[in-house]
C-alpha positions as CSV (number, residue, x, y, z in Angstrom):
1,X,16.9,-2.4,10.6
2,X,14.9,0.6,11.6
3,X,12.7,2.5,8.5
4,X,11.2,5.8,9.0
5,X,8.4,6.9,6.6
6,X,6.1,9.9,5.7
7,X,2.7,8.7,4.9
8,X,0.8,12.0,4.3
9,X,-2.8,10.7,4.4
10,X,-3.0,9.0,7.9
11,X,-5.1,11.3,9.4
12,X,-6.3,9.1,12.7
13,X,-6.0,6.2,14.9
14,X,-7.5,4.0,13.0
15,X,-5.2,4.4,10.0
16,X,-1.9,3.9,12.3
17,X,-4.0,0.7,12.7
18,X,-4.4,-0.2,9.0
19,X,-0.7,0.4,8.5
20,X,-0.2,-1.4,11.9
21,X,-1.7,-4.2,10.2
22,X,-0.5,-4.0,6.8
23,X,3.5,-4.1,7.8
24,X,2.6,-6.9,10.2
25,X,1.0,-8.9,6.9
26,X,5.3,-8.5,5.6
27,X,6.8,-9.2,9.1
28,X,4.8,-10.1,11.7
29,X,7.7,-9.4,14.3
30,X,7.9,-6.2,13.2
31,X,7.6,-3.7,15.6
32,X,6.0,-0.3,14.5
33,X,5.4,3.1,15.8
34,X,2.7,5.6,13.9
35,X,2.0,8.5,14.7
36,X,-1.1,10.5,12.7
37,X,-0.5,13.6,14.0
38,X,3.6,14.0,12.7
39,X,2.9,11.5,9.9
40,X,6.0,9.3,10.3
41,X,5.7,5.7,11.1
42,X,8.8,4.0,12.6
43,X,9.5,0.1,11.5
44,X,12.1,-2.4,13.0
45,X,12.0,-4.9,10.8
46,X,14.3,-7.6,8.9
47,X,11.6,-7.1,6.2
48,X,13.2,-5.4,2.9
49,X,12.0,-1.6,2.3
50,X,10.2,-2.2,-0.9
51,X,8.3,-4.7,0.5
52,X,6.9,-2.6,3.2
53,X,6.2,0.3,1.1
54,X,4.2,-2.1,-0.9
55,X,2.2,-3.2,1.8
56,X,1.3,-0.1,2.9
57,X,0.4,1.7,-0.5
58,X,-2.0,-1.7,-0.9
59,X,-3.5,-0.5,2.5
60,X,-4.7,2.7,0.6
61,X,-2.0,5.0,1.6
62,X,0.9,7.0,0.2
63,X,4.9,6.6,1.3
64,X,6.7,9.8,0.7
């Protein structure tokens, strides 16, 4: 399943990075897209939703 998210304080490179990371901590197959200029980060994953959103709000960062 594909998840799209809004994550309104990923402001660079290095934070698409740290939510690279943090999703791949839930699903290490997952493959992820994120992009800090529009915000949204793409996830194929088999991973459930919550548990993604979790990982990335422990990262530091907010899921609208």
């Amino acid at each position: 399943m594909t998840l799209e998210f809004t994550v309104p304080n990923m402001a660079c490179a290095d934070c698409a990075s740290t939510i690279t990371k943090a999703v791949k901590t839930v699903d290490p197959g997952a493959e992820v897209k994120a992009d800090p200029k529009t915000k949204q980060v793409s996830i194929a994953t088999q991973a459930d939703e919550s548990a993604v959103k979790e990982a990335i709000v422990s990262a530091g960062y907010s899921v609208a």
